[in-house]
C-alpha positions in Angstrom: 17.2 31.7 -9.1 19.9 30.8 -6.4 17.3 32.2 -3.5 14.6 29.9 -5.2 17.2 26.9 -5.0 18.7 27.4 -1.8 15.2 27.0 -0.6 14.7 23.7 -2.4 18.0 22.7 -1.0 16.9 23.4 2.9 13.0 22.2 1.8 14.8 18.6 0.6 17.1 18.7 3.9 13.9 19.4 5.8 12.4 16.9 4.0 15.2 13.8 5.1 15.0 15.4 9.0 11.3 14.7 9.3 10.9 11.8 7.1 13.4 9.5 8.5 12.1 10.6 12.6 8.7 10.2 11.8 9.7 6.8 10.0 11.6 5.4 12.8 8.7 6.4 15.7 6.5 4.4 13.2 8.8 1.3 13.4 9.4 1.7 17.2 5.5 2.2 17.8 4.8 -0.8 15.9 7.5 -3.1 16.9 5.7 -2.2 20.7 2.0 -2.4 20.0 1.0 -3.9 16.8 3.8 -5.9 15.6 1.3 -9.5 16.2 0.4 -9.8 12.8 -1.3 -13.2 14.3 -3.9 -10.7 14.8 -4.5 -8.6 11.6 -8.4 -8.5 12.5 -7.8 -6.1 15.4 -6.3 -3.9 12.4 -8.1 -2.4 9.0 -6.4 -2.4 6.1 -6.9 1.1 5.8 -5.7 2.1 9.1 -2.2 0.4 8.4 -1.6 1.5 5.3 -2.0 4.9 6.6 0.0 4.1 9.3 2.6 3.2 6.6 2.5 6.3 4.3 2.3 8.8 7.1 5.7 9.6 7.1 6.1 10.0 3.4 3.1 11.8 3.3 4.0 14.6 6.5 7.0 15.2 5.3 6.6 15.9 1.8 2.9 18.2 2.5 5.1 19.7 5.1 8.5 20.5 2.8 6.0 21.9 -0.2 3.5 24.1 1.6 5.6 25.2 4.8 9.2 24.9 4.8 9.8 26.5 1.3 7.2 29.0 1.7 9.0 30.1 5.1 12.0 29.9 3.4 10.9 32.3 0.8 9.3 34.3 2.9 11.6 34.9 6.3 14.9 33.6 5.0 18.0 36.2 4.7 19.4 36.6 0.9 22.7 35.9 2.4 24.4 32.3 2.3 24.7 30.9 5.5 23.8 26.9 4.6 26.7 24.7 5.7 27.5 21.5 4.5 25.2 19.3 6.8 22.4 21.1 4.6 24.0 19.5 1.5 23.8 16.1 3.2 20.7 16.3 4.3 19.2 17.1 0.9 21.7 14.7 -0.7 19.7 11.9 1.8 16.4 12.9 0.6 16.9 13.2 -2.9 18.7 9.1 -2.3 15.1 8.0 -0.7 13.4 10.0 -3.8 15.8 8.3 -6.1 15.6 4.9 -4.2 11.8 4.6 -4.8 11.4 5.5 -7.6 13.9 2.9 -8.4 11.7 0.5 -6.4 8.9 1.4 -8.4 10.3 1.0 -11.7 11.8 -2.6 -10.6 8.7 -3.6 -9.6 6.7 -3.2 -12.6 9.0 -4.3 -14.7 9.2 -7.6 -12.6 5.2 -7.7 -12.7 4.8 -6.7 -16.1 7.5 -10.0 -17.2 6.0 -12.6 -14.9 2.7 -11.7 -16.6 3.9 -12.0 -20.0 5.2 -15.5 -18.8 2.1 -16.9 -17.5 -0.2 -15.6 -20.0 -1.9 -18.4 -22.4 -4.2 -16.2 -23.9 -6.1 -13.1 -23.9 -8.9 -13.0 -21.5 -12.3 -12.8 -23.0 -15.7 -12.1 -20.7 -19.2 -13.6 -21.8 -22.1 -11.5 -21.4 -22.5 -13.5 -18.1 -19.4 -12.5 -16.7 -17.8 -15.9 -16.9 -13.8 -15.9 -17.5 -11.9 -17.8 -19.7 -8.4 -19.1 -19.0 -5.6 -16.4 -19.2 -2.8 -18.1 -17.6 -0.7 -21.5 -17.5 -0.4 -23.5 -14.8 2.7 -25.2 -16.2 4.3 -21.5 -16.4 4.0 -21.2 -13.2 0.7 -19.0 -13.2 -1.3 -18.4 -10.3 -4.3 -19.2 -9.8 -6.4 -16.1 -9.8 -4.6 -12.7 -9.6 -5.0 -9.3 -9.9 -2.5 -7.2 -12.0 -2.4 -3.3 -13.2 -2.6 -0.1 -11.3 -3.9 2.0 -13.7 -6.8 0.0 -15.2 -6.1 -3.3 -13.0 -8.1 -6.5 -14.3 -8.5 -9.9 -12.8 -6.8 -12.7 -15.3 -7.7 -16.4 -14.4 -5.3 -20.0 -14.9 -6.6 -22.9 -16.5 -5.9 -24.4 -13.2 -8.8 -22.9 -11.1 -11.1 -23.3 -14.4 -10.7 -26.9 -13.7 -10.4 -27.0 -9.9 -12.7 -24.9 -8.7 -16.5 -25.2 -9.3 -18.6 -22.1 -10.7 -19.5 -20.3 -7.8 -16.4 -20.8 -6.0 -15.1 -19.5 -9.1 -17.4 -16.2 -9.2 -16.3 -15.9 -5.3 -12.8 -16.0 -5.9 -13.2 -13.6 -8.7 -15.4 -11.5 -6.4 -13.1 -11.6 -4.1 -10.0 -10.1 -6.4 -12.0 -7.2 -7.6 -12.6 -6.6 -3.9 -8.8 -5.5 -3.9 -9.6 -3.6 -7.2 -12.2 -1.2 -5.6 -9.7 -0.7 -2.9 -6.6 -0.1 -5.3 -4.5 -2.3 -4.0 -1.9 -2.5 -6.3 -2.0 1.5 -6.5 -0.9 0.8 -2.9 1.6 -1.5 -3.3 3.2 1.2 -5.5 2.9 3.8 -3.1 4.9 1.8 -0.2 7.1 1.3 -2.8 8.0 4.7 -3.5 8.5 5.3 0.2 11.6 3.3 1.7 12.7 3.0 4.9 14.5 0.1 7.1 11.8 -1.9 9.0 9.2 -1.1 7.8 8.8 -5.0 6.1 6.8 -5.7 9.4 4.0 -3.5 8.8 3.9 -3.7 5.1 2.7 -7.8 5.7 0.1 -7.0 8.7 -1.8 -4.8 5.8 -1.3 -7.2 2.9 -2.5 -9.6 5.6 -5.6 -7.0 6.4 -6.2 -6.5 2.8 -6.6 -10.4 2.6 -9.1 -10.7 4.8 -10.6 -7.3 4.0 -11.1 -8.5 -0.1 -12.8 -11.4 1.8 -15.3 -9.5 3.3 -16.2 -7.9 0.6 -16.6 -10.8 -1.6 -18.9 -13.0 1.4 -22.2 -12.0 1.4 -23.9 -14.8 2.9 -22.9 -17.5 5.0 -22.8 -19.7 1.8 -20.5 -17.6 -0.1 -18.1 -17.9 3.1 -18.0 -21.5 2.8 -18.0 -22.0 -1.0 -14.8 -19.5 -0.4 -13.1 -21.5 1.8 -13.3 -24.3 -0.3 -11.7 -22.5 -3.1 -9.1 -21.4 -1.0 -8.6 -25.0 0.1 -8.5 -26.4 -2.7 -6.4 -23.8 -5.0 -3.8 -23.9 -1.6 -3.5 -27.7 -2.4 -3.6 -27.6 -6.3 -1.3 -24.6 -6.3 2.4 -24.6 -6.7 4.4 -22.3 -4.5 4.9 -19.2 -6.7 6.4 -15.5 -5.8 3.6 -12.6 -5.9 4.8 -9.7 -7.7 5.4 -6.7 -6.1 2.6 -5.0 -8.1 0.5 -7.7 -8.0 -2.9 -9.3 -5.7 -2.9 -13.0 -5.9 -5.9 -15.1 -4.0 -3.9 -17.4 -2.8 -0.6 -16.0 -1.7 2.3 -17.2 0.5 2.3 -14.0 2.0 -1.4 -14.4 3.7 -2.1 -16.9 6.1 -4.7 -19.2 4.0 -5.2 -21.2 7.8 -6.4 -17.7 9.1 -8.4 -17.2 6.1 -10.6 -20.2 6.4 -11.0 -20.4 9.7 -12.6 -17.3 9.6 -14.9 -18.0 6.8 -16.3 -21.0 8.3 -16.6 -19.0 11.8 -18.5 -16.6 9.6 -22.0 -15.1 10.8 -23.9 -12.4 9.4 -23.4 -10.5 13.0 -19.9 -11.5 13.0 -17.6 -8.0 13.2 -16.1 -7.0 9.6 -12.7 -5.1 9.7 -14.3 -1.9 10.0 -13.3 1.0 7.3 -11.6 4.0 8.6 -11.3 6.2 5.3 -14.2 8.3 6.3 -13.2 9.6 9.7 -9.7 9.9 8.0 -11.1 12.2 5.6 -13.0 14.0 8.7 -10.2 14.4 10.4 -7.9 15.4 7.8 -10.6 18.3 7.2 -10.7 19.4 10.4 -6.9 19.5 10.6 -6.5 21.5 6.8 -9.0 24.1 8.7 -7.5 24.6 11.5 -4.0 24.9 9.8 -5.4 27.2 7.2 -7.0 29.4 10.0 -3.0 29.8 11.8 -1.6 29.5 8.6 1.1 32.7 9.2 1.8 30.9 12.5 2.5 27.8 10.9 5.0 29.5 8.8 6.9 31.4 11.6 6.9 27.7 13.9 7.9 25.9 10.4 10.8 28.4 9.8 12.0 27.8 13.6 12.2 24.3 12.9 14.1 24.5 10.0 16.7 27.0 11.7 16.5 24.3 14.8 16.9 21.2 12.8 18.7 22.2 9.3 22.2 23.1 9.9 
């Protein structure tokens, strides 16, 4: 039992060591080479938001499958941690601790402002046309998406009125486009993951995710315009309002609705899309499980090095 938790002590010191460098060569990267989010279509939305979980997600594959197996395996039953070990793991279990905090906060903020705006349960005709589920005068958006879990698209009374049919069905389109790329799910993973500076990066793929729900909702070059004048025109109907944290709005003040348009009336059928990455992710991630797997003993004896190197 105290083998077992010295090695989750040294796996959660590990843990903060690798976390917080591979987290600060993110911000340093992207403060030098991508840090114009006047330019989010040179990014996908996919790419960034890898970009931003990286860190998170290296250190904590590399703390469960290498550093406490090492451990197990090569450590000496003796006690020899000092207390930079303690410190270390007292660090990582504060970023643990910190989003999950985050996380909690920000449901519980989305879940109140929805119970604020709603007006009325949301009801869909066999058409698919939406009735009004949120007030204006409390401050509602106009179209949103909320919920991670089963996430649904709830509608104001504002852009009922506002907006005509197919710019409504566009807008709509447009919200379930960050649905089918779980958004929100998203949101909720940044949030878990905390780190100074990374604010930067977090709003070039909220900005990339804009555009990116766009594309998926413009089919035609009359779809892009008929979605430009819904973004025009909910933009000008639409009191300033603050997204939640777990929460896709269409029109947000954190995406550049100038941007958005201009692109949709620029739009072509040939014109480039924000190209997805997730499938040369997944190949790559493949070919990087098989080659670890194949010098998996050797990744064990390098891990363990580390650890001695970098773990006090």
């Amino acid at each position: 039992m105290i083998f077992a938790a010295r090695g989750l002590l040294v796996s959660l010191a590990f843990f903060a060591t690798v976390y917080c460098a591979l987290s600060m060569l993110v911000v340093l990267a992207w403060r030098c080479v991508g840090g114009d989010i006047g330019k989010p279509r040179a990014w996908s939305a996919n790419f960034l938001f890898g970009l931003r979980m990286f860190p998170f997600a290296a250190s904590t594959l590399v703390a469960i499958f290498f550093t406490f197996p090492s451990f197990w395996l090569m450590e000496a039953a003796s006690l020899d941690e000092d207390a930079g070990t303690f410190v270390l793991a007292a660090c990582a279990l504060l970023i643990l601790g910190g989003g999950l905090f985050r996380v909690l906060r920000a449901r519980a903020g989305t879940t109140n402002a929805v119970r604020q705006w709603t007006l009325a349960e949301k009801s869909v005709g066999k058409r698919g046309t939406f009735s009004p589920t949120l007030s204006a005068a409390l401050g509602a958006p106009a179209l949103v998406l909320v919920g991670i879990r089963k996430p649904r698209v709830m509608v104001s009374d504002m852009a009922t009125v506002v907006l005509s049919s197919r710019e409504l069905h566009l807008a709509v389109r447009h919200e379930l486009g960050h649905k089918r790329s779980w958004d929100n799910l998203r949101k909720v993973l940044m949030s878990a993951a905390p780190f100074p500076g990374m604010n930067h990066l977090e709003s070039a793929w909220r900005q990339a995710a804009e555009l990116a729900a766009d594309d998926a909702a413009v089919r035609s070059r009359q779809d892009a315009l008929d979605l430009a004048a819904a973004l025009i025109k909910l933009s000008r109907s639409s009191k300033q309002w603050s997204e939640p944290a777990l929460a896709s709005g269409f029109v947000s003040g954190l995406s550049s609705i100038s941007l958005r348009v201009k692109r949709l009336i620029e739009w072509r059928r040939d014109t480039p899309r924000i190209q997805r990455t997730w499938h040369w992710t997944l190949l790559a991630l493949l070919m990087l499980v098989v080659a670890v797997g194949h010098n998996y003993g050797a990744a064990l004896v390098l891990t363990h090095r580390l650890t001695e190197l970098l773990v006090p």
